[in-house]
FIDOLUM-549981 format. One line per 2 residues: number of its first residue (from 1); their letters; for each residue x, y, z of N, C-alpha, C. Coordinates in steps of 0.1 Angstrom, whole numbers, plus 2048, in hexadecimal, padded with zeros to 3 digits. Layout:
N
NUM> A> X/Y/Z/X/Y/Z/X/Y/Z ~ ... .
# end
This chain:
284
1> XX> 6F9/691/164/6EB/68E/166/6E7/680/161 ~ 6EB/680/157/6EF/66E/152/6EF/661/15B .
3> XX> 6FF/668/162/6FE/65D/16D/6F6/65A/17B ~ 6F4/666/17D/6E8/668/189/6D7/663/185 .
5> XX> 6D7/663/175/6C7/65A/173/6CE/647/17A ~ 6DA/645/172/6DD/63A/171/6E0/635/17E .
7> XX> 6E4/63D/187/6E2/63C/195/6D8/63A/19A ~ 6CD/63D/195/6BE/640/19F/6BA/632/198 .
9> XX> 6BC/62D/18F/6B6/623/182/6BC/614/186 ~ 6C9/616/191/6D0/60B/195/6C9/607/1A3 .
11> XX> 6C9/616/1AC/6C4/613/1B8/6B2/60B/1B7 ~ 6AE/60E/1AD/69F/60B/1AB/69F/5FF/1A9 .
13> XX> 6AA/5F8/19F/6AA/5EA/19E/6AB/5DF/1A7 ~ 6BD/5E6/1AF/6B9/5DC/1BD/6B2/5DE/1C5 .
15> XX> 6AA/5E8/1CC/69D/5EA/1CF/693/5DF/1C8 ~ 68E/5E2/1C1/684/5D3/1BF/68B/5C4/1C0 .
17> XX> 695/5C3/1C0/69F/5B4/1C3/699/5B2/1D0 ~ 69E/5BC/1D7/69D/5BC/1E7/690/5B9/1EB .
19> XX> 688/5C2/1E4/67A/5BE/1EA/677/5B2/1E7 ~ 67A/5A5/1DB/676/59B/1D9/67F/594/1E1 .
21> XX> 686/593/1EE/68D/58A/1F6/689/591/206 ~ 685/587/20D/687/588/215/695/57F/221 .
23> XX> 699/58A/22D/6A8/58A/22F/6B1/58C/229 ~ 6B8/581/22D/6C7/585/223/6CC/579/226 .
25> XX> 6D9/579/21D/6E3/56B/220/6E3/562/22B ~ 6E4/56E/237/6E5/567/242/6DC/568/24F .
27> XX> 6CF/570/249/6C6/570/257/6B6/56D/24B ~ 6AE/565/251/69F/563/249/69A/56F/24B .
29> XX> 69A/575/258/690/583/257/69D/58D/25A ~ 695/599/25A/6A0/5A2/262/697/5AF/264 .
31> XX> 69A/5B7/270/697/5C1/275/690/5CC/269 ~ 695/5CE/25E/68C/5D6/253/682/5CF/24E .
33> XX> 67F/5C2/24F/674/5BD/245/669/5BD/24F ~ 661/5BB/24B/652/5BE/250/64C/5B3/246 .
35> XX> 642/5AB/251/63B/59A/24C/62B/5A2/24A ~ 62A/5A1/23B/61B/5A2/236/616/591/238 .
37> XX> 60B/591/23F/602/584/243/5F4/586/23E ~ 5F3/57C/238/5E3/579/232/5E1/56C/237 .
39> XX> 5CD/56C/239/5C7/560/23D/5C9/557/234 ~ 5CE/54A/231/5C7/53E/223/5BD/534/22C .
41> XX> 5AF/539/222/5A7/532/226/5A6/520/222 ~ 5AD/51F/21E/5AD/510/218/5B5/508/222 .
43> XX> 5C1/50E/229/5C8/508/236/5C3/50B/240 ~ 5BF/516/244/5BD/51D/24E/5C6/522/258 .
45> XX> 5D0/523/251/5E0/526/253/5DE/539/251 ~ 5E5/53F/259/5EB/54F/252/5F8/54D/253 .
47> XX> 5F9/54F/240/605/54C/238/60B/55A/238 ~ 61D/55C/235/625/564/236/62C/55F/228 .
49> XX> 628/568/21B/634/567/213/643/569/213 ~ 64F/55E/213/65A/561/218/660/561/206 .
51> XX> 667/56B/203/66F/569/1F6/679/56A/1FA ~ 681/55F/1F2/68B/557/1F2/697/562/1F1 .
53> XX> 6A2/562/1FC/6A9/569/1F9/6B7/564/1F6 ~ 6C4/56D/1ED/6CF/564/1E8/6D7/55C/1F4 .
55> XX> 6DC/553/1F3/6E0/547/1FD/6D6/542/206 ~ 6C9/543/206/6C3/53B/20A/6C1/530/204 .
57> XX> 6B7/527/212/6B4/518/209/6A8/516/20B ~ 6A1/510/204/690/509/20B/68D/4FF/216 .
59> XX> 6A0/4FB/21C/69C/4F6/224/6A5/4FC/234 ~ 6AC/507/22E/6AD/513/239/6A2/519/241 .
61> XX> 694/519/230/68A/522/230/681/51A/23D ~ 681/50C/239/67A/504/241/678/506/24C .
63> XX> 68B/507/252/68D/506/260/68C/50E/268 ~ 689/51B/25E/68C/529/269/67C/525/26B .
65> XX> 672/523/263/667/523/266/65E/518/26F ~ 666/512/272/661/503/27C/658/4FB/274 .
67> XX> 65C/4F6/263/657/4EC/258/663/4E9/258 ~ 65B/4D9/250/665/4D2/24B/663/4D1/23D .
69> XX> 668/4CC/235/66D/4CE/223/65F/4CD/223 ~ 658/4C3/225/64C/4C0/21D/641/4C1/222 .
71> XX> 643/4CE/22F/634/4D6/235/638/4E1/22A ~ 643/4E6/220/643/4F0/21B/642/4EB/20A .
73> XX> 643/4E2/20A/639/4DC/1FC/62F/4DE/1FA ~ 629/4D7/207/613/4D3/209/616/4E3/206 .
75> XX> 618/4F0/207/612/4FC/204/616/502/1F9 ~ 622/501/1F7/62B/503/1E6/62E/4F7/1DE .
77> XX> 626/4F0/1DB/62B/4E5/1D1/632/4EA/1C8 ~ 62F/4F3/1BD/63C/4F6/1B8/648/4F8/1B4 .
79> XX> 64B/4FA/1C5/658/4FA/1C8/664/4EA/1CB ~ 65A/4E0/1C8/65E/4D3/1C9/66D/4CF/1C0 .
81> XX> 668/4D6/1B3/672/4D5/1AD/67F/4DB/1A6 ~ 67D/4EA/1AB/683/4F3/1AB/683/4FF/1AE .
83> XX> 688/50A/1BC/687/514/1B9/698/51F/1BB ~ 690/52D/1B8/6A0/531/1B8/69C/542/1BF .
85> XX> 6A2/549/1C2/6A1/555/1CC/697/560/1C4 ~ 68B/563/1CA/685/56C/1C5/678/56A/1C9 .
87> XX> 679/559/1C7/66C/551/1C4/668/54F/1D3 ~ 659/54E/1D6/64F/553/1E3/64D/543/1E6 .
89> XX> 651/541/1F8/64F/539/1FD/644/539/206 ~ 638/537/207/628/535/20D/62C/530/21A .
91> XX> 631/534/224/633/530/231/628/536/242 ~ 621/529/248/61B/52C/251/61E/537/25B .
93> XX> 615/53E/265/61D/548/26D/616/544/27C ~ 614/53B/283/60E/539/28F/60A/542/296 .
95> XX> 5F9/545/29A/5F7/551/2A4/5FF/553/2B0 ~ 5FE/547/2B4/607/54E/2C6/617/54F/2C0 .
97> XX> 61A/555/2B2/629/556/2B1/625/565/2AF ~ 61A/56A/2AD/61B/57C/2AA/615/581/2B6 .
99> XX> 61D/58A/2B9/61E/591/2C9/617/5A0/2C8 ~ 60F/59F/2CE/605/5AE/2CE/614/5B8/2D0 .
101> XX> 61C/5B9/2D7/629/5C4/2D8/634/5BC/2DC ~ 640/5C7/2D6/64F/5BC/2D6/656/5C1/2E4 .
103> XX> 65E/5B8/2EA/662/5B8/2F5/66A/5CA/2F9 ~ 66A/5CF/301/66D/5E0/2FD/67E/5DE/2FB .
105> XX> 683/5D4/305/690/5D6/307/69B/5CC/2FD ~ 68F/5C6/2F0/697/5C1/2E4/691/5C5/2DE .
107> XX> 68C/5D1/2D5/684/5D4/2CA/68B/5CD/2BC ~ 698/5D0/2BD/69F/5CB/2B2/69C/5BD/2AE .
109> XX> 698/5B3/2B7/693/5A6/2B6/68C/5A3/2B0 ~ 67E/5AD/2AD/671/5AD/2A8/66F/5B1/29C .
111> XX> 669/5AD/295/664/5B1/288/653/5B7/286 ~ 64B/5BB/280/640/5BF/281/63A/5B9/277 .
113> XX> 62F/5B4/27A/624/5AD/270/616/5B4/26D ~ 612/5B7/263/609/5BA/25F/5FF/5AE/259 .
115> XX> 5F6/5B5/257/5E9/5A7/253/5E2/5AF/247 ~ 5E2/5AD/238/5DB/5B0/22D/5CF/5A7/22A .
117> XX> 5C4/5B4/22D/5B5/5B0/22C/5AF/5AC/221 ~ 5A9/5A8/221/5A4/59C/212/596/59F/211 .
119> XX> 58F/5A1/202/585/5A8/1FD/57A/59F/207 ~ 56E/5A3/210/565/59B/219/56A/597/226 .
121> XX> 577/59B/22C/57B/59B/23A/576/5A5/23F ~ 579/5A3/24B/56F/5AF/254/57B/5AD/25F .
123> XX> 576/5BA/266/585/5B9/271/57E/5B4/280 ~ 573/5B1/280/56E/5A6/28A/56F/59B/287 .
125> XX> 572/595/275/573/589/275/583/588/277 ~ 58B/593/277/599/58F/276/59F/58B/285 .
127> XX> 59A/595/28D/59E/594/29A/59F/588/29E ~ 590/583/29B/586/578/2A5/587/56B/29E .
129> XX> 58A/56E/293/589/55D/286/595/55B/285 ~ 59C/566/27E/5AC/564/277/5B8/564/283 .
131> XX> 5B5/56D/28B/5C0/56F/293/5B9/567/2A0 ~ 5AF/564/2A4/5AE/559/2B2/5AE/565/2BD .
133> XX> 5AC/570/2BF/5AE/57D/2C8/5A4/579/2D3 ~ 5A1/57C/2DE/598/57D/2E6/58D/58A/2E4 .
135> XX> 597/596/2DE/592/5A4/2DF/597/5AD/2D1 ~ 594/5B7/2CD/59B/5C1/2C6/5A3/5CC/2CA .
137> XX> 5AE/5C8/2DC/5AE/5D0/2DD/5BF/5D1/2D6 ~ 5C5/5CD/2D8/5D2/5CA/2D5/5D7/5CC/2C8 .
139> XX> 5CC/5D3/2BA/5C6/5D2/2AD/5C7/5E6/2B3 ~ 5BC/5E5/2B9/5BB/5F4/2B9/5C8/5FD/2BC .
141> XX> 5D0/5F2/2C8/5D9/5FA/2CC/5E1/5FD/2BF ~ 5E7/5F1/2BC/5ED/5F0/2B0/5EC/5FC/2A3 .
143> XX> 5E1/5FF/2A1/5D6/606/295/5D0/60F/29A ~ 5D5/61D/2A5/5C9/625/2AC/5C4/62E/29C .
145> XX> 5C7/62C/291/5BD/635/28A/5B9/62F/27F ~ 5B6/61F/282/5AB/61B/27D/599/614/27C .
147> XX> 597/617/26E/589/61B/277/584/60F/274 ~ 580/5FE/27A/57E/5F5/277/56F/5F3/26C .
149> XX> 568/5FE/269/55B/5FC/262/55D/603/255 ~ 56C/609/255/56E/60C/245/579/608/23E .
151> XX> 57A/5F6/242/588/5F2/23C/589/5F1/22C ~ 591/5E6/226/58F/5E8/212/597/5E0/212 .
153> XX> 599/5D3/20A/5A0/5CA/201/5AE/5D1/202 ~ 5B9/5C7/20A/5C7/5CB/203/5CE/5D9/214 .
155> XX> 5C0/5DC/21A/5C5/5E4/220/5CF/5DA/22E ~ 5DA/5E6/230/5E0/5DE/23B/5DF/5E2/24B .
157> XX> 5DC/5D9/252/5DE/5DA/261/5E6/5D4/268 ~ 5F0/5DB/270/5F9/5D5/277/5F1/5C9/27F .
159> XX> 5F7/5BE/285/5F1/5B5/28D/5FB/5B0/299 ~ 608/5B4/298/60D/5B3/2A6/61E/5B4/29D .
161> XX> 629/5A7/2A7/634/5AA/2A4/63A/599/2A2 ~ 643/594/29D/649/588/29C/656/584/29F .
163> XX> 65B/57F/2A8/66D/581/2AD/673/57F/29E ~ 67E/57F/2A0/68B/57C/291/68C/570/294 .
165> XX> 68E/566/29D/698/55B/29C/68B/54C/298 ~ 683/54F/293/67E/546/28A/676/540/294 .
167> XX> 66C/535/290/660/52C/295/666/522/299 ~ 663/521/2A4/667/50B/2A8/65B/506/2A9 .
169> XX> 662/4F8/29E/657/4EE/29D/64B/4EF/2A2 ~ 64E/4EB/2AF/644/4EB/2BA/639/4F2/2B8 .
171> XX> 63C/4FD/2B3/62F/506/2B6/627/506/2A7 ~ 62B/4FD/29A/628/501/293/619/4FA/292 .
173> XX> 61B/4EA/296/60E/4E4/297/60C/4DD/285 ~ 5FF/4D9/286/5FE/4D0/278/5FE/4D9/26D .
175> XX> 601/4D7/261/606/4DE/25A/5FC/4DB/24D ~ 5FC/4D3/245/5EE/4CC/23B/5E3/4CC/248 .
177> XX> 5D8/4CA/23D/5CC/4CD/245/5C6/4BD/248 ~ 5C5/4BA/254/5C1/4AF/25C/5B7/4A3/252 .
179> XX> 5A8/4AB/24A/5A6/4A5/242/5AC/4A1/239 ~ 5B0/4A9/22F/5B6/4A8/228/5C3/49A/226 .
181> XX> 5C6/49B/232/5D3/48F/234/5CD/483/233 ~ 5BD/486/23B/5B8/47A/240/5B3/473/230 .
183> XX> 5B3/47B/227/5AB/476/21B/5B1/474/214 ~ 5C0/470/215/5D0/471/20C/5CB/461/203 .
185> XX> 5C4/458/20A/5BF/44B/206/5BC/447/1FB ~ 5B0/451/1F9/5AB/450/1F0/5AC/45E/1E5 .
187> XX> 5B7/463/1E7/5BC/468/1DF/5C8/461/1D6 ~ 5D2/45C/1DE/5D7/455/1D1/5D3/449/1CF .
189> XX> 5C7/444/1D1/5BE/43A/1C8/5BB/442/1BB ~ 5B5/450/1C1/5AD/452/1B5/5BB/458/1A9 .
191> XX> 5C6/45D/1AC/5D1/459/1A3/5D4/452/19D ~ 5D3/441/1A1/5D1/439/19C/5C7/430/192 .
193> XX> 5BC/435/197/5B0/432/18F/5AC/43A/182 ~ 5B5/446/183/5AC/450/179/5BA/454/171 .
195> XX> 5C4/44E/170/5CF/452/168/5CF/44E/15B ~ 5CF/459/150/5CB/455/141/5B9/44F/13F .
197> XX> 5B1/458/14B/5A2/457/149/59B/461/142 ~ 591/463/13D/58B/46D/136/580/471/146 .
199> XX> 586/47B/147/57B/480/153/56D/48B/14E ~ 565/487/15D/55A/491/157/557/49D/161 .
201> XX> 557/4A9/15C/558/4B1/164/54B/4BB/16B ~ 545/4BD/176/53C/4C7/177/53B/4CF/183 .
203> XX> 538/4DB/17F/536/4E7/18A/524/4E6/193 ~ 524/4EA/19B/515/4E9/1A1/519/4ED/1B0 .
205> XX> 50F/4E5/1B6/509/4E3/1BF/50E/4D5/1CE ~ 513/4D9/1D9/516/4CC/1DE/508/4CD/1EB .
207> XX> 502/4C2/1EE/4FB/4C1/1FB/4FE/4B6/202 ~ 4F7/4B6/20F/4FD/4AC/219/4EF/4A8/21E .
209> XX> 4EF/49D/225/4E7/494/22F/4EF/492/236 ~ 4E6/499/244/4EB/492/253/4EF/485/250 .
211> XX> 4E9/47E/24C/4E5/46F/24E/4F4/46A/247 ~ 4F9/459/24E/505/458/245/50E/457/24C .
213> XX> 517/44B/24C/523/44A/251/529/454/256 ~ 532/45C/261/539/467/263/545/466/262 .
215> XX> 550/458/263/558/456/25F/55E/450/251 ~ 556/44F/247/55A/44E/23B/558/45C/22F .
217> XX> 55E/459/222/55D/462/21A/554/45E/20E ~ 54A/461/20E/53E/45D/206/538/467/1FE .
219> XX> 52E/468/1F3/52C/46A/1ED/51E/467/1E2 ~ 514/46F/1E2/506/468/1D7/509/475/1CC .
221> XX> 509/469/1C2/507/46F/1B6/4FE/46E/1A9 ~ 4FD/472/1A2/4F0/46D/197/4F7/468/188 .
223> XX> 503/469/18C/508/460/17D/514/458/17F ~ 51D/461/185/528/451/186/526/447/190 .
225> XX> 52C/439/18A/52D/42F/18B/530/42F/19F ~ 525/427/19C/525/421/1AE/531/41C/1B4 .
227> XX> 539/41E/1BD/546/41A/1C1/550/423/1B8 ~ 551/42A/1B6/557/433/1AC/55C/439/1B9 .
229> XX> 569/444/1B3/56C/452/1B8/568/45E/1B3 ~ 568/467/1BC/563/473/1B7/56E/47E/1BD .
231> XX> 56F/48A/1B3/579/48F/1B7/570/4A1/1BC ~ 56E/4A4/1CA/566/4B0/1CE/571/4B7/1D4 .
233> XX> 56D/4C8/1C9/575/4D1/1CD/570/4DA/1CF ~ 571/4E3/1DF/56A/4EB/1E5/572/4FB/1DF .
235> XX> 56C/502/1D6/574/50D/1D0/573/519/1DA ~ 56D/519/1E4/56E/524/1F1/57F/51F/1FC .
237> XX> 57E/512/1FF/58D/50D/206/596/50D/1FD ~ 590/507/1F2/59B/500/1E3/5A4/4F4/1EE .
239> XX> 59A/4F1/1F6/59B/4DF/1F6/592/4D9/1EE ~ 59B/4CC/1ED/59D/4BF/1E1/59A/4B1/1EC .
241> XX> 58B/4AB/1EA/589/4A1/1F3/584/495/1E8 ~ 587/48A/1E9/582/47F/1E3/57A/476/1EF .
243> XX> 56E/471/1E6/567/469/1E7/562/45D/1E0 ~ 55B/454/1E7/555/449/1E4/547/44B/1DE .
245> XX> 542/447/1D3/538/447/1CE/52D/43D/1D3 ~ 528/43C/1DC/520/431/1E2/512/432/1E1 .
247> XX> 50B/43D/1D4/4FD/439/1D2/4F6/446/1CE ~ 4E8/449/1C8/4E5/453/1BF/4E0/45A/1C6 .
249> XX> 4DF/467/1C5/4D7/473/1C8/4C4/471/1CA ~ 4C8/471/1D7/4B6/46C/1DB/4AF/479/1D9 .
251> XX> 49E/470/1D5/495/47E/1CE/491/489/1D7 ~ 490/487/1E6/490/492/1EF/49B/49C/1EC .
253> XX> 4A5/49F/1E1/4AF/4AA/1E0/4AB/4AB/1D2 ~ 4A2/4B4/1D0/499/4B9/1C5/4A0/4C1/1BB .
255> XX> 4A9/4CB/1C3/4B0/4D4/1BF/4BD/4CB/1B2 ~ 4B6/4D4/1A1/4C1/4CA/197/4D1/4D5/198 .
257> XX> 4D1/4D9/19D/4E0/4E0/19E/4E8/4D9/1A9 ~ 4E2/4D1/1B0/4EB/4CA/1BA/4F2/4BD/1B4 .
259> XX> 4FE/4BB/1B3/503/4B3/1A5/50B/4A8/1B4 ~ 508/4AC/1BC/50D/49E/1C9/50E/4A1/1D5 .
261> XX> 508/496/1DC/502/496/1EA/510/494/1F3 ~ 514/499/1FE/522/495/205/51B/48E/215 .
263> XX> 524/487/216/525/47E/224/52A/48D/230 ~ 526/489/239/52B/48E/246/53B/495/249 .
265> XX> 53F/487/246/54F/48D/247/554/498/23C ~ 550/495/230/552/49E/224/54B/4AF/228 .
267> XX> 53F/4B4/22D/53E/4BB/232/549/4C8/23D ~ 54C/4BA/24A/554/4C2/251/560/4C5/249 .
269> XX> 568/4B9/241/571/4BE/236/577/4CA/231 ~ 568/4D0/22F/567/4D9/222/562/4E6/22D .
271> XX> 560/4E3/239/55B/4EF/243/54D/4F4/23D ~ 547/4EF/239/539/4F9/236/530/4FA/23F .
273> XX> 52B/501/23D/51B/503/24B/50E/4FE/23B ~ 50E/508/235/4FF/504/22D/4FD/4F9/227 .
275> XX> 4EC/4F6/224/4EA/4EA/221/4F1/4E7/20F ~ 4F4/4F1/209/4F8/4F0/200/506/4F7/1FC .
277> XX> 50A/4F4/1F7/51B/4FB/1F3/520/4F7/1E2 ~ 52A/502/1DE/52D/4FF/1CD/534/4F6/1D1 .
279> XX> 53A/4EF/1C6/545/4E7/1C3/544/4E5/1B0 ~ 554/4E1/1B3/558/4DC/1A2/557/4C8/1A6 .
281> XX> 555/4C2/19C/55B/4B2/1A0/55D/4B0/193 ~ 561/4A1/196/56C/49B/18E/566/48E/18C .
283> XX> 564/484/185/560/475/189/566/470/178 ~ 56A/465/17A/568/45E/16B/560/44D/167 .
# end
């Protein structure tokens, strides 16, 4: 009896190993694993946690996935400096790479992907926002006994199928987010300017005016220093944009919780529709 707990107590161990690796030595996916996919709203990427399995590399991980070393940094910094098998690699999954059904006459080729719903998704927004669908029909096929008006945080829906032999480049497309890149500028300026600074920090309020340059990164504020940097972070994306301080909060924005006015380009940035939105900033 002894040895049959110690049996059951061994199998349970590598059992959870297994589950923290995805593939094996010599394939990245394989026919038993199944790809849990979530939206990140900050990329607008739907990410595939890959754990590292033993003899893999992070730049095996790369290639199966059509990245290169340092499209898999911008998402796991991290991992820059060290990782080792267990540990979760944040990797993109391209829509037209997940296939409403797998080819009949290689099933074995195919893997199956699921999509985990996130507390405030709706499965009209998943279809039509996250997955780019024309319709829900391919969802229903998928799911005939689910009932789209009584979903819940964490619950899972199949969303189609993904071949084994990995992503090519090609299809992966830009990888950092376009702004983001574009604002690399005055990002490590403000590295530069603000190293060993006493910064000042505050939560509020950000608003915008039509009005304003559309190709620059600007900024009105009511205390830091004119020509300054400012550091605006949108905690809904958890994008990080810098700006130029070029002048004070005019008295037409009455509202005192609005702690800084954004330019045009900083808007599309940050994707917002309303005239007002939170942020944290940063200035010194």
């Amino acid at each position: 009896m002894k040895h049959f707990f110690l049996t059951l107590l061994a199998l349970a161990f590598w059992g959870s190993i297994r589950a923290q690796a995805t593939g094996d030595s010599l394939y990245y996916l394989r026919p038993v694993d199944t790809m849990e996919v979530y939206n990140d709203v900050a990329s607008g990427h739907i990410l595939f946690d890959h754990f590292i399995a033993n003899g893999q590399t992070l730049f095996g991980i790369s290639q199966f996935y059509g990245l290169s070393l340092e499209d898999v940094y911008q998402l796991n910094p991290k991992l820059r400096t060290k990782y080792a098998p267990g540990d979760k690699v944040k990797v993109p999954i391209p829509r037209r790479m997940i296939r409403p059904s797998p080819a009949q006459d290689s099933l074995a080729w195919f893997v199956p992907v699921h999509y985990r719903m996130r507390k405030g998704e709706t499965f009209f927004g998943l279809y039509k926002r996250i997955l780019q669908l024309p319709d829900p029909t391919s969802l229903n096929n998928l799911n005939p006994e689910l009932d789209p008006s009584r979903l819940a945080p964490d619950q899972i829906i199949a969303i189609g199928y993904m071949k084994l032999d990995g992503i090519p480049k090609a299809m992966q497309g830009e990888i950092i987010d376009p702004y983001v890149r574009r604002n690399r500028g005055l990002r490590e300026l403000w590295n530069l300017r603000t190293k060993d600074k006493k910064m000042h920090s505050a939560n509020g309020k950000a608003a915008w005016l039509s009005k304003g340059d559309p190709g620059k990164w600007m900024a009105l504020h009511r205390t830091a220093p004119i020509n300054s940097l400012i550091e605006i972070e949108d905690p809904r994306s958890r994008k990080i944009i810098y700006a130029r301080v070029v002048g004070r909060i005019p008295e037409q924005v009455n509202d005192p919780n609005v702690i800084v006015v954004v330019s045009p380009l900083l808007v599309r940035a940050f994707g917002v529709r309303d005239k007002h939105f939170y942020v944290r900033t940063r200035h010194f």
